[in-house]
C-alpha positions as CSV (number, residue, x, y, z in Angstrom):
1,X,33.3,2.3,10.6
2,X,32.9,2.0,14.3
3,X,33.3,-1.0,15.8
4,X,30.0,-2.9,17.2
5,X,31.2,-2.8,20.8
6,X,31.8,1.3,20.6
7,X,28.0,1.5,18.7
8,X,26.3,-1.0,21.9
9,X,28.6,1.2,24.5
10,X,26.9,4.7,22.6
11,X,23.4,3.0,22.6
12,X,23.7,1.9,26.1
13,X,24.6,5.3,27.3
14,X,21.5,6.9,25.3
15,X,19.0,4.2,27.0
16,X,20.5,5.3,30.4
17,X,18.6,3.7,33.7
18,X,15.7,2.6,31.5
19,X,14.9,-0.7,32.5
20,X,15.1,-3.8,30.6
21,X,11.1,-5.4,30.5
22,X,10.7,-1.5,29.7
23,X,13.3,-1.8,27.1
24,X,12.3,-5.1,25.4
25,X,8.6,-4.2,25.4
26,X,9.9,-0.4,23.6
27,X,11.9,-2.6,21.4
28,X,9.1,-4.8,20.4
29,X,6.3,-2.5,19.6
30,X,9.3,-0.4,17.6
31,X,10.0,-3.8,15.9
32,X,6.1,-4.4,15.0
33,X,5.5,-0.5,13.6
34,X,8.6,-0.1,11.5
35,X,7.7,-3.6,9.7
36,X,3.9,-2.9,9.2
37,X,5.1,0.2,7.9
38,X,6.9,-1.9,4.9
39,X,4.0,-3.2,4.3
40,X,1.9,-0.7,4.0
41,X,4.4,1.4,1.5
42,X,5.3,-1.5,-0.2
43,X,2.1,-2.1,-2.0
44,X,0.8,-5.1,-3.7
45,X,3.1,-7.8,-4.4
46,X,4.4,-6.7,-8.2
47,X,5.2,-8.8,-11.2
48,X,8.3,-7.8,-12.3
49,X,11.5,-9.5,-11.4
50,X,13.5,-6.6,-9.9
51,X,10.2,-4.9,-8.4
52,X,9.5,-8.0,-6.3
53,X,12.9,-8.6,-4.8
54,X,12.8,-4.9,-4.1
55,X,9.4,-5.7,-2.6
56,X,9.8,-8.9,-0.3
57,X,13.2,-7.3,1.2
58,X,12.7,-5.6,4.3
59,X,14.5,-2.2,3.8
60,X,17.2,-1.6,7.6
61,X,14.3,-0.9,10.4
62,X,16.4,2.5,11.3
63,X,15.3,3.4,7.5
64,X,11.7,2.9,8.1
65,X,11.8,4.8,11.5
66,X,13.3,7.8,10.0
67,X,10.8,7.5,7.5
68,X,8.0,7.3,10.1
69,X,9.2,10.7,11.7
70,X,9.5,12.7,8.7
71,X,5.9,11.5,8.3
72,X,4.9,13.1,11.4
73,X,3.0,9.5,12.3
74,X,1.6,9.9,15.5
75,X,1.8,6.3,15.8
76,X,5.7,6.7,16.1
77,X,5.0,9.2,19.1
78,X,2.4,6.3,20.8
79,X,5.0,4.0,20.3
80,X,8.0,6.2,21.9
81,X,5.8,7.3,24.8
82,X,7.5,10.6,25.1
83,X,11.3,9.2,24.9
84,X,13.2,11.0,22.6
85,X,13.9,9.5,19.0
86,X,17.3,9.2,19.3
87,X,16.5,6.6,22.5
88,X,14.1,4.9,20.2
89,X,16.9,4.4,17.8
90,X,19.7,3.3,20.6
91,X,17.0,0.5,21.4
92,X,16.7,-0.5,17.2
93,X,20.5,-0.9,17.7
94,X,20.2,-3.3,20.7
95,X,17.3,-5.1,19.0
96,X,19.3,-5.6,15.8
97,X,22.4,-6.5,17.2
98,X,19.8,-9.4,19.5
99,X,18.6,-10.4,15.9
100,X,22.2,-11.0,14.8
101,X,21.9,-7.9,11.9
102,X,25.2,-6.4,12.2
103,X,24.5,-4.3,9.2
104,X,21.1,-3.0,10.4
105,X,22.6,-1.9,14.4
106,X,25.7,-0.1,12.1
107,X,22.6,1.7,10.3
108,X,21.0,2.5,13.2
109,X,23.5,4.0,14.9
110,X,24.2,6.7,12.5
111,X,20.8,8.3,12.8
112,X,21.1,7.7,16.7
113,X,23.9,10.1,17.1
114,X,22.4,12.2,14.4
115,X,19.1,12.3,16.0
116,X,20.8,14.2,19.1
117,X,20.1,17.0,17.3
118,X,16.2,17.4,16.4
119,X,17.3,20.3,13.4
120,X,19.7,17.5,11.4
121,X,17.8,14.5,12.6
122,X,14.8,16.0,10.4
123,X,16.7,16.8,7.7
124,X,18.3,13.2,8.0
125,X,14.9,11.6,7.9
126,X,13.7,13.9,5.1
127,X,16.5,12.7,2.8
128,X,15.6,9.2,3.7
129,X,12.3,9.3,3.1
130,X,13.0,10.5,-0.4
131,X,15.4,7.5,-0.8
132,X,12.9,5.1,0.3
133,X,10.5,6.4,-2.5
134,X,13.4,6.4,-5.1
135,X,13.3,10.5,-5.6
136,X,16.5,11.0,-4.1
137,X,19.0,12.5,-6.3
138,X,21.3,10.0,-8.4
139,X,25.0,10.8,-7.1
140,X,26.8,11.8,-10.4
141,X,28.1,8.8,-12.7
142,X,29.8,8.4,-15.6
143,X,32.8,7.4,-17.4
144,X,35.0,10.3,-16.1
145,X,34.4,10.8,-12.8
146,X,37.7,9.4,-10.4
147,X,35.6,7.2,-8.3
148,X,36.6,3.2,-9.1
149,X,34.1,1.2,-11.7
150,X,32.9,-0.7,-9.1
151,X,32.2,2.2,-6.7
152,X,29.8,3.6,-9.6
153,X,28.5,0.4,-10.6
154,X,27.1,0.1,-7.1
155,X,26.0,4.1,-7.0
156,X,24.3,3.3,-10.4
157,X,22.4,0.1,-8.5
158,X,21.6,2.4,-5.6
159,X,19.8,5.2,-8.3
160,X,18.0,2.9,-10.0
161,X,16.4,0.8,-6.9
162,X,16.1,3.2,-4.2
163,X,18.0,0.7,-1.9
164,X,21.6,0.5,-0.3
165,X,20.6,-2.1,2.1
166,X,23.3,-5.3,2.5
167,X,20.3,-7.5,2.1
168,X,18.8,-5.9,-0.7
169,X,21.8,-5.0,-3.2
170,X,22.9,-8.6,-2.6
171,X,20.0,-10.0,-4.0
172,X,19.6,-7.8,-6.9
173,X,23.0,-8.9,-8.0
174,X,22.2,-11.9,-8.0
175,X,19.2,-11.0,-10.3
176,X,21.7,-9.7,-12.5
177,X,24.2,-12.7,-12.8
178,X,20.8,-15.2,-13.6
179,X,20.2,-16.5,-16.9
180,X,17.7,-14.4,-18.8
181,X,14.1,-15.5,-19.0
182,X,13.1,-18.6,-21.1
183,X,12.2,-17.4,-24.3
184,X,8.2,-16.7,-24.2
185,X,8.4,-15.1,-20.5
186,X,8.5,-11.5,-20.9
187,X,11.5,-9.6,-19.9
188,X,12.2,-6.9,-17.3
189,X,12.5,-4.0,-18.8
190,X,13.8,-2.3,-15.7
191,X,16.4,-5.1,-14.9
192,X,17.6,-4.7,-18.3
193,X,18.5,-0.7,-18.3
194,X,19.9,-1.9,-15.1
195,X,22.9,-4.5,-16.8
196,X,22.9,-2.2,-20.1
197,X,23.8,1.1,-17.7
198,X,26.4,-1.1,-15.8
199,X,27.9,-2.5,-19.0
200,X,28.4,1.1,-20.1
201,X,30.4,1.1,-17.0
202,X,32.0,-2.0,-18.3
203,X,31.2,-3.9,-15.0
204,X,29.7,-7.3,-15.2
205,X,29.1,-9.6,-12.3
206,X,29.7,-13.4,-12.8
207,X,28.3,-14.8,-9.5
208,X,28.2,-14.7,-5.7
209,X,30.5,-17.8,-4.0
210,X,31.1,-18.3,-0.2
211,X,30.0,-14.9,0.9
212,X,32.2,-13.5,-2.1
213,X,30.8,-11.5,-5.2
214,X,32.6,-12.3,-9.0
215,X,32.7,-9.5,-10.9
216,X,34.9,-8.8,-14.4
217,X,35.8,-4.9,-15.6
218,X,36.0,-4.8,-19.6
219,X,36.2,-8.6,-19.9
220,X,38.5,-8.7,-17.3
221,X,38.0,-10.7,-14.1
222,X,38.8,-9.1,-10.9
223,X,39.4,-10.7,-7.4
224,X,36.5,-11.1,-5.5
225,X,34.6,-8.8,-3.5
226,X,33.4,-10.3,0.0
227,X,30.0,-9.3,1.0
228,X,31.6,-7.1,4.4
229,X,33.8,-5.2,1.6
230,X,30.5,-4.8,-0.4
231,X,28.7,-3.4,2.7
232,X,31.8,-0.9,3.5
233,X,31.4,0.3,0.0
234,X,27.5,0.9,0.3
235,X,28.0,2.4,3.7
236,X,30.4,5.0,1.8
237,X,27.4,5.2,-1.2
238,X,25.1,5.8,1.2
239,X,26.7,8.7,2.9
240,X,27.2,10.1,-0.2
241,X,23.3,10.5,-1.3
242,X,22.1,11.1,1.8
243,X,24.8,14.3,2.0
């Protein structure tokens, strides 16, 4: 994974002579339009457990700007005012990296370089889109395969809630190490094929202490996993569907 200062030296040389006021007002209205997006695909705020953390998280804003373009919005083009997407994207990373989202300047600086090329920076935004919506193809998972158990346990996570966002994966493990509903609430059904798929797996997670996830493999209690080892392994997940 490249190092931040390499991504702010690429996204610096794809903004070029553009000057700052110009950049930070470019940045803002990309800001404001990839985060009314959300909302609008989001929907109304569901009942279910799983569906609303899923719902209140903010998917990477690189995400939602792909998402825009394979859209065709014309309010992405209003907002660009003729620059090229990949420039829009080199200003995400800058405004991330401002915002003090490591994870989200490392996801927008893929689709920056990949944007370069308008051919692979459609099909890039196509396969997005469908990931956003949760009809991208589930990478293949089961008992055989030679990836590690935790590897698939997160690809298994990543099929069933469309997401493979830091942000977002964190907090639906910790959905899944909470004590079940009192008895009279009504379950999630979804959250439950969720743990039942992941037991088949024979991963269970325990809990997430000091920026480090607890997790045991057939009973068995592994060392922890920090959150950055997490996001390295999502990164790799990630790559994978969107292939």
């Amino acid at each position: 994974m490249p190092k931040l200062s390499l991504i702010v030296s690429e996204a610096e040389r794809l903004i070029g002579r553009l000057p700052e006021p110009k950049q930070r007002v470019l940045q803002q209205a990309l800001t404001d339009l990839c985060e009314a997006h959300w909302r609008e695909m989001r929907g109304p705020e569901p009942a279910t457990t799983l569906a609303h953390v899923l719902w209140s998280v903010t998917p990477p804003l690189a995400d939602l700007f792909a998402d825009l373009y394979a859209a065709v919005d014309p309010r992405l083009d209003h907002v660009l005012q003729g620059h090229k997407p990949a420039l829009g994207l080199a200003l995400l990373v800058l405004a991330e990296i401002w915002r003090g989202d490591a994870e989200g300047a490392r996801l927008a600086h893929e689709p920056m370089m990949v944007f370069e090329s308008a051919e692979v920076g459609a099909h890039y935004a196509e396969r997005i889109a469908a990931a956003l919506r949760g009809q991208l193809e589930a990478l293949p998972v089961h008992r055989h395969t030679s990836s590690p158990p935790l590897w698939k346990a997160l690809a298994v996570i990543a099929a069933h809630t469309g997401r493979c966002d830091l942000k977002a994966i964190i907090q639906v493990i910790g959905l899944l190490v909470a004590a079940p509903p009192p008895l009279g609430q009504p379950s999630d059904e979804a959250l439950e094929r969720l743990s039942n798929e992941l037991c088949d797996l024979g991963i269970r997670f325990l809990g997430i202490d000091d920026n480090h996830i607890r997790y045991e493999q057939h009973d068995h209690e592994h060392k922890p996993l920090s959150v950055r080892q997490l996001g390295d392994i999502l990164v790799e997940i990630r790559q994978a569907r969107l292939a």
